[in-house]
N, C-alpha and C positions, 0 to 999 in steps of 0.2 A: 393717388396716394401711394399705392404700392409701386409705381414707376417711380415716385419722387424717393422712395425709401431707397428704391432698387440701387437710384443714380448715388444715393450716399453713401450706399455699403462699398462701392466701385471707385470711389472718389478715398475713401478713406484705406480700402486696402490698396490704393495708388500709391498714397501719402505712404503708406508703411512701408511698400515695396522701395520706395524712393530712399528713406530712413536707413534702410538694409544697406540699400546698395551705398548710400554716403558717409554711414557713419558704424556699419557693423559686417567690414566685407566677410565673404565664407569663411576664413580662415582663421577666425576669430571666432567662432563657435565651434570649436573644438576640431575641426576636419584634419587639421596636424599634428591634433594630438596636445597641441600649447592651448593657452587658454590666456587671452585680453579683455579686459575690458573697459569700455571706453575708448579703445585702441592702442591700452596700452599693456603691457604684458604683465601677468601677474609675478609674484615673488619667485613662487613656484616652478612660472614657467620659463623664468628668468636663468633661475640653476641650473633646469635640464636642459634647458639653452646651449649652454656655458659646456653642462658636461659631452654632451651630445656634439657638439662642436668641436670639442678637444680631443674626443674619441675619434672623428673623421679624420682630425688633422694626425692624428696620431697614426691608423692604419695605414693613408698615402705615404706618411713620412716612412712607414715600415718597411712599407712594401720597395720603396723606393730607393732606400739607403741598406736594403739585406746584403746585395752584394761587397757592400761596405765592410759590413762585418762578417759575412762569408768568409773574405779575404783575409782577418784578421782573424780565421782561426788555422788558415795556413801560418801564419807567422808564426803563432802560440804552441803550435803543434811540434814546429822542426823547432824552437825555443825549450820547450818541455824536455825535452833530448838533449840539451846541452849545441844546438846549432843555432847558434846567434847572427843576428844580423850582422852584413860583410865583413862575418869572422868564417864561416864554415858555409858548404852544401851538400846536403843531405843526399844521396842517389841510393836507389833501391830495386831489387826487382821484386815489385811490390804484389801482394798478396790481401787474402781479407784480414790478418791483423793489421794492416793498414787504414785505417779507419777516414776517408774521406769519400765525399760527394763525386758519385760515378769513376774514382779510379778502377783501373783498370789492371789487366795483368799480364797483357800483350806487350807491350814493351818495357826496361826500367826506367824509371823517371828520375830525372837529378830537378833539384826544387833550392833556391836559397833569396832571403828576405836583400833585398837591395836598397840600401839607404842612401840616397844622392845629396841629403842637407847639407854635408859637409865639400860637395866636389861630385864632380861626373866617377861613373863606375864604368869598366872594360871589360866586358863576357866577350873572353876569344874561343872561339870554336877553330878547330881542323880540321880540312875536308873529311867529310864523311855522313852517314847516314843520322844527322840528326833531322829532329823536326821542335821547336823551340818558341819561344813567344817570354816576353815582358808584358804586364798587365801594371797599372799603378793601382792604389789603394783604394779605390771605388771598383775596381776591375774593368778600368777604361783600358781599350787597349795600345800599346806604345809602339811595338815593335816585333815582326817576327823575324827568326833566327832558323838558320838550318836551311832546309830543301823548299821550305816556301819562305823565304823569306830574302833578303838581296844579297846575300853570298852566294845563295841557289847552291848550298851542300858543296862548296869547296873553300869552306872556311872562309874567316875573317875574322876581324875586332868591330864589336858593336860595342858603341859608346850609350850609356841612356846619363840626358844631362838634363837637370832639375829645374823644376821653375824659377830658381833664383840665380843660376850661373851668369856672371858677365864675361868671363874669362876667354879667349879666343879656342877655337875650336880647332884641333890640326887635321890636317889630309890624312888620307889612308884610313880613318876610319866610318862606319858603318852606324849613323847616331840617329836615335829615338829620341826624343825630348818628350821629359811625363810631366805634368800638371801638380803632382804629388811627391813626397822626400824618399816614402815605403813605395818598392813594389816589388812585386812577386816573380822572379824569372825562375820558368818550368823548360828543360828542355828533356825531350827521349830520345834515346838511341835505340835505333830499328832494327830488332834482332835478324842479322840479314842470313838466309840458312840455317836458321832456327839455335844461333851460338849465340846465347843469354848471356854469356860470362866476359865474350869479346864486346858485347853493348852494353855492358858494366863497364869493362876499363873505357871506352871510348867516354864514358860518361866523367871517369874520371881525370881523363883528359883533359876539360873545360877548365880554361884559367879565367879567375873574378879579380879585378883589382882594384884600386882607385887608378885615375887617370893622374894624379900625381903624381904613382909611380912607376911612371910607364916605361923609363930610361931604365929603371932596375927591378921590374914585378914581382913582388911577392903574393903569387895566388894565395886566395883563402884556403882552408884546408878543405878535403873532402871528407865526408862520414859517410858508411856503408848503414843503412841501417833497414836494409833485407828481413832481419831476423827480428827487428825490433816491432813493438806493438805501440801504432802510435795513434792519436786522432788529430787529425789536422781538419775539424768542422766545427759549426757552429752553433751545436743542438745542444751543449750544454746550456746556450746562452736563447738560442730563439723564442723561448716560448715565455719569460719572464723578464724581471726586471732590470735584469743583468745586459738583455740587448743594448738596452738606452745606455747602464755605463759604459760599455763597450766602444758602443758609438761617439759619447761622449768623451772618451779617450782617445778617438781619432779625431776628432773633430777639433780640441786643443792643440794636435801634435800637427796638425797639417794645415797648409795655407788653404786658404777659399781658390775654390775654381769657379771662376767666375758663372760661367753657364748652366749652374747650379743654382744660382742667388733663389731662385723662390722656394728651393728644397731648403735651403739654410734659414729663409722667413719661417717654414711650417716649425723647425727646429725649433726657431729663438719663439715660437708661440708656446711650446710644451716646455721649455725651460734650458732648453742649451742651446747657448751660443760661444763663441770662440773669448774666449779672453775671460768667460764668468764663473762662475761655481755652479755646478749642475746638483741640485736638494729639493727635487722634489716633493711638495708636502702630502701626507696623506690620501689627499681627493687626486691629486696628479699621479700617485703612486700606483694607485686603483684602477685608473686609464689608463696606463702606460701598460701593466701587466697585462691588464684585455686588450689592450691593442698587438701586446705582442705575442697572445692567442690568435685572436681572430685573424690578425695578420699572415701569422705564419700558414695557419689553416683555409688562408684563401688564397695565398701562391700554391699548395699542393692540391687544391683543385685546379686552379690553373694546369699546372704539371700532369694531372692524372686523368681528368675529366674534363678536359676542353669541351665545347661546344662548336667549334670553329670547321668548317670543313676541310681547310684549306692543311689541317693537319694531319692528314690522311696522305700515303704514300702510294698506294694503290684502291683504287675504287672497291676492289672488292678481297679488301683484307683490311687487318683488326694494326696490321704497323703503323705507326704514324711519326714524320719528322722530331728528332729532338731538335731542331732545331727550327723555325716558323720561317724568317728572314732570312732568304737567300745573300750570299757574298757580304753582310755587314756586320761589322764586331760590336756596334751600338743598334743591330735592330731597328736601322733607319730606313725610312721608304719617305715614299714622297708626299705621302699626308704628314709625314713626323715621325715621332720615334714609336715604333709600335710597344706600347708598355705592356699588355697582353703575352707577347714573342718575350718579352724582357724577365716578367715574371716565374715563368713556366720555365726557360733556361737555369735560372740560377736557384730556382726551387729545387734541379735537377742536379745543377751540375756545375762548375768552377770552370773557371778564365775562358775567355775568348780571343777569338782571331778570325780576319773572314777568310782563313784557307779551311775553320774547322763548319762553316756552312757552306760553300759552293758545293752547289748543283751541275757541275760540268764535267765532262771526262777529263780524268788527268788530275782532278784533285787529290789535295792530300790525302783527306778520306770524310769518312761521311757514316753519321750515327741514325738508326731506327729505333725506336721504342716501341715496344712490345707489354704491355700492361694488364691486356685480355686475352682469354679466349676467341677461339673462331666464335661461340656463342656470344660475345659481347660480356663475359661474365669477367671477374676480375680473378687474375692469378692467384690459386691459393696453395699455401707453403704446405698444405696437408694431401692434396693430390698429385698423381701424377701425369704426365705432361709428354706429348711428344713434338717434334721439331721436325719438320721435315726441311733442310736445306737444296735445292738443285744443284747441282753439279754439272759443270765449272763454276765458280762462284766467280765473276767480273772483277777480279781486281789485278793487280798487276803484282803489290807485294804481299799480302796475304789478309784475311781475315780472320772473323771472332764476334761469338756469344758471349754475356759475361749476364751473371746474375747479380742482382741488388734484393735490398730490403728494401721494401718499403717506406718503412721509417726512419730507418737510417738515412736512406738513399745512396749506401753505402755498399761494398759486396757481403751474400751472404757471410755470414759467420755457421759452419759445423763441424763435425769433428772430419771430415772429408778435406778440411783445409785448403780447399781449392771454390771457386767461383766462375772459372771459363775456362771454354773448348773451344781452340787454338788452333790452324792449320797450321801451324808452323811447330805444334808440340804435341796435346791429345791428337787432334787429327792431320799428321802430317801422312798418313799411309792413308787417306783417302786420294782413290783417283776413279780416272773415268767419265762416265755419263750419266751416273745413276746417282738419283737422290741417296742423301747421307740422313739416316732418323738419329736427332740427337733426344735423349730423355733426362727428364726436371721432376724432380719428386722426393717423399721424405726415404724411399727406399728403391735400390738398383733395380729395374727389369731383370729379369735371367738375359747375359749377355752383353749387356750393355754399360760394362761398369768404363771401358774408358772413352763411352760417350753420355757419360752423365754429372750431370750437379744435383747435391742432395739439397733440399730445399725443407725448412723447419718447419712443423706444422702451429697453426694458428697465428702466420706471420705473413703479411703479401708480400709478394715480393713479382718485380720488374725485371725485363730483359733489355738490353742493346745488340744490335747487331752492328758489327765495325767493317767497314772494308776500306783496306789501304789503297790507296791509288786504282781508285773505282775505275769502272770503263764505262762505255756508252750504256751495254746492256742493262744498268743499274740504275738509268735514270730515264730511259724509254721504255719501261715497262715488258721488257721482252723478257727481263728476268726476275723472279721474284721469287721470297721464299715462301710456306704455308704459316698458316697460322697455326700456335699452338691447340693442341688438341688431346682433349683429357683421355686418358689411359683407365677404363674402368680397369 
């Protein structure tokens, strides 16, 4: 009798376990969280379905389309100043009232919005020390200008000609074709001998025209805007709702590139698409502002906190590559495009070119980031800091520190007005063979005021190390600099 019970109890919790398995899999009592029954989803778990879903599609599409609107706050910026597109370019020798992502203050930069919908545009340079690049309105990259690029710094006319041109193309010049109507051409002039004012006028040498009128060019005009206090970024707009109109805004003004199509699906899932009205309601509103939280706050750990080894410069120091992918302007390897490397770049920093990541002797130059301490601790704007550089530094035209905010990602802002130590300006009377200590803090060492940046307290803030025309020593490890190191 109790064997006969036994085989019933065995028989029956069979039958139940079979039940389970056919008509109530795990995932249906609550293990994700949703709740079915019957198999079918409840009301409830229906909505947070829905929301949860749109929230995903929402951070990819964030994360993915930043540089998008990165790049559209270079336009708004030299716009806001009265420099419109192919009417003016902006050239500077720019400082931390200049308000953008990792500029710098090594060399001046001339910047002006290029719109190709109407006809091809002509950026003619003359030989000389520039280094230059077109980027179109995602920050794909079109075309470099200057010493990496196919004049190789003895002038030319580069043409960049729009996705809609049929018109025939004539010889003699130098032409990029962008995918987009907007882009962004950035060129610098290389203070050669540390004469900032001769790398101004060379900047304003650059003739921009339409290729219409090539026979008789009237360059745009040039603006000096040195002195001017500008922001050319997109922090007013990242963190709320205003990205999506943003985006929305380009997204209307610009043709589809095609290689894009499933970043353009996630779009038309959250409510824009090209040709419709972007009003989103309520419930959409509420996603989109968390998405362009969460979003933004997970490219800056991308940027700040990698996890990756491979971002590391030297084994036994705290620098690591701003840039991930070696020689590609899209970040491309041969699994695909590394989105990781894509993120962590334009969390940091504006346009690309692969002359601005090779790893070779002889390149353009090449950025480090510096975000910690030797203790692995993160740089804080209220201590101070010391640097030690080796001496020679492996370049050929010169290097440079340059401080950022953290949040900004932008250069400090103090009353010091300065953010970088320059061989070619603070430390041009360094020589020799003996390390150079530079110091970072909210107050001068005794001694050390024209090797210092004052740094704000209760503010992080980042470093780059720049070297122009690196040398070997710079990428075999025979040279390198210390890590920052707090100054009780």
């Amino acid at each position: 009798m109790a064997h006969s019970k036994a085989k019933t109890m065995f028989i029956l919790a069979a039958l139940a376990s079979v039940s389970l398995i056919q008509g109530a899999p795990a995932w249906a009592n609550g293990t994700s969280g949703y709740t079915f029954e019957q198999g079918f989803p409840t009301a409830e778990t229906s909505a947070r379905a829905y929301d949860d879903a749109d929230l995903q599609r929402a951070i990819t599409a964030y994360r993915f389309w930043y540089p998008t609107v990165s790049v559209e706050g270079i336009f708004n910026g030299n716009r806001a100043v009265g420099i419109n597109d192919n009417e003016a370019m902006g050239v500077a020798a720019a400082g931390p009232r200049q308000v953008g992502f990792t500029l710098n203050s090594d060399t001046p930069y001339g910047s002006a919005t290029i719109d190709v919908s109407k006809g091809p545009m002509v950026i003619e340079l003359r030989e000389g020390a520039y280094i230059g690049l077109v980027n179109d309105h995602n920050q794909g990259w079109v075309q470099d200008m200057g010493i990496p690029g196919p004049d190789a710094g003895k002038g030319g006319k580069h043409l960049i000609v729009g996705p809609d041109y049929k018109g025939a193309i004539p010889e003699g010049y130098l032409v990029g074709h962008t995918p987009t109507y907007k882009n962004v051409a950035a060129v610098r002039a290389l203070p050669v001998g540390g004469d900032q004012q001769k790398a101004l006028e060379a900047l304003k040498a650059i003739k921009i025209y339409p290729l219409a009128e090539a026979a008789d060019p009237k360059p745009i005009k040039v603006v000096d805007t040195t002195e001017m206090a500008m922001d050319s970024t997109s922090l007013k707009w990242e963190d709320n709702i205003q990205f999506w109109q943003k985006l929305n805004e380009i997204i209307q003004q610009e043709p589809i590139v095609e290689k894009y199509l499933p970043m353009y699906g996630l779009l038309s899932a959250l409510g824009i698409e090209k040709g419709k009205d972007f009003n989103p309601d309520e419930r959409m509103t509420a996603i989109l502002e968390k998405a362009a939280r969460e979003g933004r706050d997970q490219l800056l750990v991308s940027a700040f906190d990698s996890s990756r080894p491979d971002r590391f410069a030297w084994s036994d120091r705290k620098w690591e590559w701003a840039g991930l992918v070696p020689d590609s302007a899209q970040f491309e390897t041969k699994a695909g495009v590394d989105m990781e490397a894509r993120d962590r770049w334009f969390a940091q920093a504006i346009v690309t070119s692969p002359a601005m990541f090779r790893r070779t002797a002889g390149a353009g130059s090449l950025y480090w980031l510096g975000a910690r301490d030797g203790t692995g601790a993160y740089l804080d704007g209220g201590k101070t800091y010391r640097l030690s550089i080796p001496q020679p530094v492996p370049g050929k035209l010169f290097w440079s520190v340059t401080v950022y905010d953290a949040q900004t990602r932008s250069e400090v802002q103090t009353d010091q007005d300065k953010a970088a130590l320059r061989s070619l300006f603070e430390l041009k009377d360094v020589k020799g063979t003996e390390p150079v200590d530079l110091y970072f803090g909210p107050e001068a060492p005794k001694g050390s005021d024209n090797r210092f940046i004052k740094t704000v307290p209760g503010r992080g803030w980042f470093a780059y190390i720049r070297i122009y025309g690196p040398e070997g020593p710079a990428f075999d490890g025979s040279w390198k600099p210390a890590d920052f190191e707090e100054v009780k």
